[in-house]
C-alpha positions in Angstrom: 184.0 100.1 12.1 185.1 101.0 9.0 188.8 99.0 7.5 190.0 102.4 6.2 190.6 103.3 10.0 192.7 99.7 10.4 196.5 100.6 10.9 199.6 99.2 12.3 200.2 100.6 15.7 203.4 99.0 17.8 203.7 96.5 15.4 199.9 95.3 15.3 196.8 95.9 13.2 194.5 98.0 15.4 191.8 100.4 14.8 193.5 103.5 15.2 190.3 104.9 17.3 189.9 102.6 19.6 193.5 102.0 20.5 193.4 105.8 21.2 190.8 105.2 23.6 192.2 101.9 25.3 195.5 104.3 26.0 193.7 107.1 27.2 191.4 105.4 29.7 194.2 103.1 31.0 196.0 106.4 31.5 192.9 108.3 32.9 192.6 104.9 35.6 195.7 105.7 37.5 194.5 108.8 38.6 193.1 108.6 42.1 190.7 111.6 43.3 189.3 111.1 47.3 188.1 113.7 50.0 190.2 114.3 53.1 187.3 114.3 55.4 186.4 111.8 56.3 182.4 112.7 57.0 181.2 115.7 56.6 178.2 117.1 58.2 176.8 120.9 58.3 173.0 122.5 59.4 170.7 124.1 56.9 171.9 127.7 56.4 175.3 127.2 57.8 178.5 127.5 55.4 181.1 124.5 54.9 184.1 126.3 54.4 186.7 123.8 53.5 186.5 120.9 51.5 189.8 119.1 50.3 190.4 116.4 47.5 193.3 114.9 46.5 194.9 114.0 43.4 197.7 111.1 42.8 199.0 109.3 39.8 201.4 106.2 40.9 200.6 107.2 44.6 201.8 110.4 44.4 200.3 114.2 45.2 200.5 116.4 41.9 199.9 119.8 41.5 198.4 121.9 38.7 196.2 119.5 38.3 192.6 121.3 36.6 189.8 119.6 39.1 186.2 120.4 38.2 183.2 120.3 41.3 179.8 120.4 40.8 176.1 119.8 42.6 172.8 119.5 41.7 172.0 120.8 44.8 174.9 122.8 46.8 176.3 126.6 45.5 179.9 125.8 45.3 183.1 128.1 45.3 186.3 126.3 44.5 189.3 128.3 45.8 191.3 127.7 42.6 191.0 125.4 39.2 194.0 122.9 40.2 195.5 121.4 42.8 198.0 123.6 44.9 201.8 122.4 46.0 200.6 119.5 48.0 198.3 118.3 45.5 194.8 118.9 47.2 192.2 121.2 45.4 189.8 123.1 48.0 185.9 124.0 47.1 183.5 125.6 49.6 179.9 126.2 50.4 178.9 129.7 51.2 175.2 128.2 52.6 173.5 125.4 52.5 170.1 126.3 51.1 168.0 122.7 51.3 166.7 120.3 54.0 167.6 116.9 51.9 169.3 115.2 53.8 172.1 113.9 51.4 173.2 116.3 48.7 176.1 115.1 46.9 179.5 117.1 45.0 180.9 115.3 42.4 184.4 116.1 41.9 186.4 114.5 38.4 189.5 116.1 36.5 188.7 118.4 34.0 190.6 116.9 30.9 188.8 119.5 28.8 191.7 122.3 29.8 194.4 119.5 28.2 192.7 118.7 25.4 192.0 122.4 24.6 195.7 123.4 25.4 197.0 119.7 23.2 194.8 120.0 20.2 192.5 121.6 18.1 191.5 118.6 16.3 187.7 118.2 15.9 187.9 114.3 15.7 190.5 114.0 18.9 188.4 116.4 21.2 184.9 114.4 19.9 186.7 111.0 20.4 188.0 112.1 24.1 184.5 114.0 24.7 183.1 110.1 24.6 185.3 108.8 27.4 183.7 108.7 30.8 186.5 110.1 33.2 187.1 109.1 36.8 185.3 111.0 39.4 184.3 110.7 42.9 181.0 111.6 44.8 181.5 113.3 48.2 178.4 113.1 50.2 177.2 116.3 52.3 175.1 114.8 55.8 172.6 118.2 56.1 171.0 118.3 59.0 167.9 120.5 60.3 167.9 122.1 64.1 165.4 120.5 66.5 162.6 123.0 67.1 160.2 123.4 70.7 157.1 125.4 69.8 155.0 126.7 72.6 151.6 128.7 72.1 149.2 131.1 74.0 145.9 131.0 72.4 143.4 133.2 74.3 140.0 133.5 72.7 138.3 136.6 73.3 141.0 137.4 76.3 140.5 134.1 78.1 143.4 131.4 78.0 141.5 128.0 77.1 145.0 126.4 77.5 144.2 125.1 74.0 147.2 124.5 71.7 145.9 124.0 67.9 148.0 126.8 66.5 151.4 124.7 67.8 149.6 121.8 66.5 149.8 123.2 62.9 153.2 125.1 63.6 154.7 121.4 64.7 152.8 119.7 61.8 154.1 122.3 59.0 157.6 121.7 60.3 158.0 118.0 60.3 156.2 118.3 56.5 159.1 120.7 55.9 162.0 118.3 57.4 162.2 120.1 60.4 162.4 118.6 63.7 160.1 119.7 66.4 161.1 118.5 69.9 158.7 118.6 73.0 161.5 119.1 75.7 163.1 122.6 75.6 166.4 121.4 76.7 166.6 119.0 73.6 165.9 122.2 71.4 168.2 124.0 69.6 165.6 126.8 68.5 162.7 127.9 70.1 159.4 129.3 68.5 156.8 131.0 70.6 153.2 131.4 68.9 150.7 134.6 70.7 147.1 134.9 69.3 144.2 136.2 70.7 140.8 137.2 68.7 138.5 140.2 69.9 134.8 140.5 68.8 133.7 142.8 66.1 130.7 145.2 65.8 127.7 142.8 65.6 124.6 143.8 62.9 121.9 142.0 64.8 119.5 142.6 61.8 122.2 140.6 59.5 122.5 138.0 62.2 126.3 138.1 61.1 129.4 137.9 63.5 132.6 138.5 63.1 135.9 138.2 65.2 139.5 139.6 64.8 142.6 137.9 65.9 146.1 138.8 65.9 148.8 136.6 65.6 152.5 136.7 66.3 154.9 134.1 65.9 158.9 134.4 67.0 161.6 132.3 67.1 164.6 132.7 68.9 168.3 130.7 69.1 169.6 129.6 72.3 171.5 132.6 72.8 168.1 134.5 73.1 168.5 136.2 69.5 165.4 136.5 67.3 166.3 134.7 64.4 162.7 135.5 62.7 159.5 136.8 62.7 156.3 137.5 61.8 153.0 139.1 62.9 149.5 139.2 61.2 147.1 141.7 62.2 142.9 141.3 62.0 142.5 137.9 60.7 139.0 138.4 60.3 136.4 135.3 61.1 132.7 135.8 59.8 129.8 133.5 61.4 126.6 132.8 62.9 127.8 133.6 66.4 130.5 134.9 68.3 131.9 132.1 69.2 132.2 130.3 65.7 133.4 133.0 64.4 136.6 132.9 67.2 136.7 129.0 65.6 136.9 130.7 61.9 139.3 133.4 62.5 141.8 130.7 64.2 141.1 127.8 61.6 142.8 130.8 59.4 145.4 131.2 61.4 146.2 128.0 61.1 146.0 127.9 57.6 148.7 131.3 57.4 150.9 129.1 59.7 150.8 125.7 57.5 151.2 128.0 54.6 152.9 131.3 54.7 155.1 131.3 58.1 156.4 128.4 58.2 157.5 128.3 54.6 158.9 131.5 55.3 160.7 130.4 58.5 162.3 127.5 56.8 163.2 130.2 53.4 165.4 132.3 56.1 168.0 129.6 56.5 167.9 130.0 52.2 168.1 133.8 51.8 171.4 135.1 51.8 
């Protein structure tokens, strides 16, 4: 550092810069930010609508105090920039959009407002800019609902009792973070799978067979509202025989469950 910066500060040779720094960040210290919950826990898609920090300095509430909240992963509306009367700032989340299960808010004060209202120095705001301020990290618990998935897959009109579209529906959700339960009573939404395939013209001469199936997939709350969707019409399976042909045209229906319905399931509790 260079001596030209060497001054006498309180009766003592200091370097002007780094005394500023010692003062600031001993004063920056007695500021205490914590949450007021004390755990807070919300499902995928739902909305936390309160959440309170408080600010002290000497163990007391202040007010006015410029708080800044942000998240890498949760939308976030604060309710004002600083603390109200009894010293607690309030920020919200309007939906939770993603199945990690952890997703942090960090919360700090926002000296930036000061120093812009104090100074318009260039060498004090750089010198504060450099000064890590005290902030807390308030962890959000997300949770996904438990899902029971139950199929009828008839081939060619006959119920073989055969269940490999649930299979893949149950597989794609557990890949997704979801939860899929096999006792009804332990679910919190329930998703019903229909298919059935009907045989096509057959061109003997081509020795080609083919087979349609229709699929529809619903789900369904506890309250017995549909909460989503989806139907596909004339998935068409081409083979050597009727019968392999039924195995094609539901090998891609497993495939549009694994990877369009199910992503689109779980992308409802993200849409707004």
């Amino acid at each position: 550092m260079s001596e030209s910066l060497l001054t006498k500060f309180d009766g003592e040779n200091v370097y002007l810069g780094s005394e500023i720094i010692a003062r600031f960040r001993s004063y920056v210290d007695d500021y205490q930010l914590y949450c007021l919950s004390k755990k807070i826990s919300a499902q995928i898609g739902n909305t936390i609508s309160k959440i309170d920090i408080a600010v002290e300095y000497e163990r007391e509430r202040l007010k006015n105090i410029p708080l800044l909240a942000v998240s890498a992963d949760l939308e976030l509306k604060d309710f004002s920039k600083t603390t109200n009367e009894n010293g607690v700032f309030t920020t919200s989340v309007p939906k939770i959009k993603s199945t990690q299960a952890i997703q942090k808010i960090e919360v700090g004060i926002n000296f930036q407002e000061w120093l812009d209202e104090g100074t318009s120095s260039e060498f004090i705001q750089k010198l504060f800019n450099s000064i890590k301020t005290h902030q807390i990290n308030i962890p959000i618990y997300v949770y996904t609902p438990t899902v029971f998935v139950s199929s009828e897959e008839k081939h060619f009109n006959v119920n073989k009792k055969e269940s490999e579209l649930r299979y893949a529906a149950e597989s794609a959700l557990t890949k997704m973070g979801f939860t899929p339960v096999g006792n009804k009573n332990e679910a919190q939404l329930i998703m019903t799978i229909s298919a059935d395939t009907q045989k096509g013209r057959e061109v003997s001469n081509q020795k080609m067979f083919t087979a349609f199936l229709n699929l529809s997939v619903q789900v369904k709350d506890l309250q017995g509202r549909i909460v989503f969707s989806d139907n596909i019409s004339k998935l068409k399976g081409i083979q050597l025989d009727f019968n392999q042909a039924d195995l094609n045209a539901y090998q891609l229906a497993k495939d549009e469950i694994s990877k369009s319905i199910i992503p689109s399931f779980i992308n409802s509790f993200s849409n707004d």
